[in-house]
SEKE-873476 format. One record per residue (C-alpha): residue in three letters; z, y, x. Coordinates in steps of 0.1 Angstrom, whole numbers, padded with zeros to 4 digits. Layout:
# SEKE-873476
    r     zz     yy     xx
  ALA      Z      Y      X
...
***
This chain:
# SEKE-873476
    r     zz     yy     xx
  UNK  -0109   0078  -0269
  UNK  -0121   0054  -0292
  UNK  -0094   0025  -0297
  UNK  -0124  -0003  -0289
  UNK  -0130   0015  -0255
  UNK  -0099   0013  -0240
  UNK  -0100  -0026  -0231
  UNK  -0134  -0020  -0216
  UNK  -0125   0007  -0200
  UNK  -0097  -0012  -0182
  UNK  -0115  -0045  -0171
  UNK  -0142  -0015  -0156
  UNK  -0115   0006  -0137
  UNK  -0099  -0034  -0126
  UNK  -0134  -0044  -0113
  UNK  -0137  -0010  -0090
  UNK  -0104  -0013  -0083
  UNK  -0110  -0048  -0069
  UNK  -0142  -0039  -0051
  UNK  -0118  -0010  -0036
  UNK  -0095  -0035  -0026
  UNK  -0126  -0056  -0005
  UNK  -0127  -0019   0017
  UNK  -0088  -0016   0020
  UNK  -0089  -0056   0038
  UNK  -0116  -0039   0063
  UNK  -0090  -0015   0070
  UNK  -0067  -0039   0071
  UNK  -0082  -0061   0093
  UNK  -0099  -0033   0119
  UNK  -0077  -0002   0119
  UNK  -0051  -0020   0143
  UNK  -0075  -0040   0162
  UNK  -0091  -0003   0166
  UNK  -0128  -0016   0154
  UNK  -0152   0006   0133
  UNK  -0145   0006   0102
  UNK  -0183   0008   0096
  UNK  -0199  -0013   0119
  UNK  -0208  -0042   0125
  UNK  -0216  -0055   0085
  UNK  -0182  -0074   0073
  UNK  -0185  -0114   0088
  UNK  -0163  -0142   0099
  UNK  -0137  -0135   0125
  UNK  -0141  -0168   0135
  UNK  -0176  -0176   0140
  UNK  -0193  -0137   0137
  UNK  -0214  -0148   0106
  UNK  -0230  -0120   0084
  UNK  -0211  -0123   0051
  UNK  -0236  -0118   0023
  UNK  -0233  -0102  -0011
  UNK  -0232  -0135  -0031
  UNK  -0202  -0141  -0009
  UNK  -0185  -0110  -0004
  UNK  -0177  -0105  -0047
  UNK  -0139  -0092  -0049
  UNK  -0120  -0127  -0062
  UNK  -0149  -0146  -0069
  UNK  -0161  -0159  -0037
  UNK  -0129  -0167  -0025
  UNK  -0125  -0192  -0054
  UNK  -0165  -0201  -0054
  UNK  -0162  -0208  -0012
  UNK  -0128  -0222  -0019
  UNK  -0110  -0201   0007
  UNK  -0133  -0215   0036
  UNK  -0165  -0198   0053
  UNK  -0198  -0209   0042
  UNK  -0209  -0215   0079
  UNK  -0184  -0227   0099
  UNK  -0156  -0237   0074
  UNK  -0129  -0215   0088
  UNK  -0103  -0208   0062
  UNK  -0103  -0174   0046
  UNK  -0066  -0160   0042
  UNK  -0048  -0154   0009
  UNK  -0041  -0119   0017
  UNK  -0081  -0111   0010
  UNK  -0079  -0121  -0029
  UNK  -0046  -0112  -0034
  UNK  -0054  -0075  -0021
  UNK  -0083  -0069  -0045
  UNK  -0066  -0080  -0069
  UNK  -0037  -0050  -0060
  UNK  -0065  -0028  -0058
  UNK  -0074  -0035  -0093
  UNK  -0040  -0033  -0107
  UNK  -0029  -0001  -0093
  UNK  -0063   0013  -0107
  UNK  -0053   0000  -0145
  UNK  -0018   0012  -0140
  UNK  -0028   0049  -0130
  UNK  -0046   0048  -0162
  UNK  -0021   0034  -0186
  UNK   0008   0054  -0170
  UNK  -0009   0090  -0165
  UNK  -0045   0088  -0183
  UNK  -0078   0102  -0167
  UNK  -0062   0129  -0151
  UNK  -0058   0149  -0117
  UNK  -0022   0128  -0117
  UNK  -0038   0091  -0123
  UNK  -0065   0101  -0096
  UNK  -0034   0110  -0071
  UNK  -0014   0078  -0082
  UNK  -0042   0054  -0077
  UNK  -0055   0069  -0041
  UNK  -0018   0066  -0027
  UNK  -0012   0035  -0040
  UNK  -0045   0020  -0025
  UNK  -0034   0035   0013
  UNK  -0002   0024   0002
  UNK  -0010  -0012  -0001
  UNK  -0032  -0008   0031
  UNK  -0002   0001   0053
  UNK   0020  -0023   0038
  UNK  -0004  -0055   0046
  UNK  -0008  -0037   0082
  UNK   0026  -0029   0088
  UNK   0034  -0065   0076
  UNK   0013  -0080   0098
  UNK   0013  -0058   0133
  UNK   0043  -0034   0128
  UNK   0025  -0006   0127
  UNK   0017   0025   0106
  UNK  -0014   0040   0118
  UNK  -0016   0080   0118
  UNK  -0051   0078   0110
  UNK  -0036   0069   0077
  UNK   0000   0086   0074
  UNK  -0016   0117   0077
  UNK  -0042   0123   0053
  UNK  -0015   0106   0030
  UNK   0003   0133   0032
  UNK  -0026   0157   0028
  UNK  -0036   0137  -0003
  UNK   0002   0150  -0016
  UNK  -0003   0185  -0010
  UNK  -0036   0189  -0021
  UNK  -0028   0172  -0054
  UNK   0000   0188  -0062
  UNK  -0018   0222  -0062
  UNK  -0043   0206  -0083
  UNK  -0016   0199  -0107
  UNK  -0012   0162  -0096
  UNK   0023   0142  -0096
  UNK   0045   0170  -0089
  UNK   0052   0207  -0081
  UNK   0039   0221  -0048
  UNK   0076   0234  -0040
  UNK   0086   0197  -0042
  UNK   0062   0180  -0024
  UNK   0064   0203   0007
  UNK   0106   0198   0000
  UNK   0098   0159  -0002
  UNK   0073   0162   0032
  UNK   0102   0179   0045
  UNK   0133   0154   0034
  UNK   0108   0121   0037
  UNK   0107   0134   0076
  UNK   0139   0147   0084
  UNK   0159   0113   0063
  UNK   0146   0087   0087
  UNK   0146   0103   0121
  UNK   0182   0112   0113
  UNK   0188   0071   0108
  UNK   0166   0068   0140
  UNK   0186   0090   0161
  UNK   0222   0081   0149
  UNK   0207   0044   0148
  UNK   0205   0044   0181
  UNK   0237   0065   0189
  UNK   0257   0035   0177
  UNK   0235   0005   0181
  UNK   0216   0014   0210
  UNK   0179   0002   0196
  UNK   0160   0025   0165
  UNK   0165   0016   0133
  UNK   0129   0026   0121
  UNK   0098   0035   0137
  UNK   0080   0068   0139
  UNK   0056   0053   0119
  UNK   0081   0053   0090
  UNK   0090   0088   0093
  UNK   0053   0099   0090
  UNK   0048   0076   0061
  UNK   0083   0085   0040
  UNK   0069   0121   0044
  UNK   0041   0111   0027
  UNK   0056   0093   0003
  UNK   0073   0125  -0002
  UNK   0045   0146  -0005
  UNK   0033   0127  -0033
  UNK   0061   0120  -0054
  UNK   0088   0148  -0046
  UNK   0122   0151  -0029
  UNK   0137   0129  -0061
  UNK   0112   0103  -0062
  UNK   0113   0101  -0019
  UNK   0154   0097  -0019
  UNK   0144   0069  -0054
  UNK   0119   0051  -0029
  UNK   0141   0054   0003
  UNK   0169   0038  -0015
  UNK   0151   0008  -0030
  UNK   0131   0002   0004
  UNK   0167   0002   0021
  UNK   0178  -0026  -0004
  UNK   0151  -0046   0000
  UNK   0158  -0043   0040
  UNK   0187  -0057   0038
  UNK   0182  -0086   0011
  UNK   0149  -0099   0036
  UNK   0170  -0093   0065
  UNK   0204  -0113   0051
  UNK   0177  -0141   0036
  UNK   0164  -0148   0070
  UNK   0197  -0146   0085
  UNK   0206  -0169   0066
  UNK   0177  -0192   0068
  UNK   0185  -0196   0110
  UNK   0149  -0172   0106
  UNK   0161  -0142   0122
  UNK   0197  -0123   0134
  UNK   0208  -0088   0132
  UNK   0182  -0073   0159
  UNK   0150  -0092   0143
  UNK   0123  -0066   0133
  UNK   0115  -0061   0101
  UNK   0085  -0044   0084
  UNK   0102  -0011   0075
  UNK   0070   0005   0059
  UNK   0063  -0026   0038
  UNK   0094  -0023   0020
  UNK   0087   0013   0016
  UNK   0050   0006   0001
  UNK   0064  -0020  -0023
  UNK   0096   0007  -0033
  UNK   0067   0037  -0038
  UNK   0045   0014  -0058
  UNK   0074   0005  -0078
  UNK   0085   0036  -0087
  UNK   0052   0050  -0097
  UNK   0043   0018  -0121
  UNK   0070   0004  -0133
  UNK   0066   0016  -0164
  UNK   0031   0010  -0165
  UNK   0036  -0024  -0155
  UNK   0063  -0029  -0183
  UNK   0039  -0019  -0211
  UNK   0010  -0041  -0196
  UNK   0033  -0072  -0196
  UNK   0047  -0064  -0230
  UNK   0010  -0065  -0238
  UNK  -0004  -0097  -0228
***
């Protein structure tokens, strides 16, 4: 690659990404309400406007409309904005971690469901299937086309992402009496699994567990929360995955600017 490409080349794969991450808030917003993903055309949840083009540009509009609906002024969440710009991240840091390749393609489509069941598990405690699944799918299939890892270890890690969690479920429960993670969880460590390997999976498991805790003890001690308050399991797992895969991406970028 020519050395004068490569800077284009990344603002391009951040601008796709970005326009990505305008799909991933419709799956956001409509997976756990159970609406089409397809229909009706994206508009405001509060009045049913038609959003058009000039204000449906990833980051843009949401500064140009300052964060309010053309129509009837309802404010437009954070969360919007801030996804696109995750979707355009990720899609720089598969490229400056693992190059145009099989393995950057893999990287970049699991971390963009990734950050889709984060957002929904943070906001409705809940994993979707329609999602956990093909995630897993997407681990298999690329390692047999030479993806992130070995096909051995990503049906090991499919294997240990399951079997880790509902043994913390069921014993859980054994001495608490309520589960300690969702089935939700389960399906989505097993595709974390898939994806990145029985290492990576254990890596991820750990890292989600610590970040648990430290939300958990923070709300605690805020008078926010107590021992039996909720918390989004599957979030912490999408942060720990996308953690482990870009870190070192993410290192050299900030090194950079």
């Amino acid at each position: 690659m020519v050395a004068w490409t490569r800077p284009l080349l990344i603002v391009y794969l951040f601008a796709v990404g970005a326009a990505v991450g305008s799909f991933l808030n419709v799956l956001i917003y409509r997976l756990p309400r159970r609406q089409s993903i397809v229909r009706p055309r994206s508009h405001c949840p509060a009045c049913g406007e038609l959003i058009h083009w000039y204000d449906n540009m990833p980051l843009v509009s949401w500064l140009l409309l300052r964060a309010r609906c053309r129509r009837c002024k309802a404010p437009i969440s954070v969360r919007y904005p801030a996804v696109e710009a995750a979707g355009g991240l990720v899609a720089v840091l598969a490229f400056l971690r693992f190059g145009l390749t099989t393995a950057g393609l893999e990287a970049v489509l699991f971390a963009w469901l990734s950050i889709v069941l984060g957002v929904i598990d943070l906001e409705h405690q809940l994993l979707p299937d329609v999602l956990t699944y093909p995630t897993i799918v997407l681990g298999v299939a690329g390692a047999l086309a030479g993806g992130l890892t070995t096909p051995l270890e990503s049906v090991l890690g499919v294997v240990v992402g399951a079997g880790l969690p509902v043994l913390v479920i069921v014993l859980y429960k054994a001495i608490r009496g309520i589960e300690g993670m969702g089935w939700g969880d389960v399906k989505y460590l097993a595709a974390i699994g898939a994806v990145v390997g029985v290492q990576g999976c254990l890596w991820v498991l750990i890292l989600a567990a610590i970040l648990g805790a430290l939300v958990g003890v923070g709300l605690v001690a805020a008078g926010r929360g107590s021992g039996r308050t909720p918390l989004p399991f599957g979030t912490f797992l999408a942060i720990a995955a996308l953690v482990w895969l870009y870190l070192p991406a993410a290192w050299r970028l900030w090194v950079a600017l």
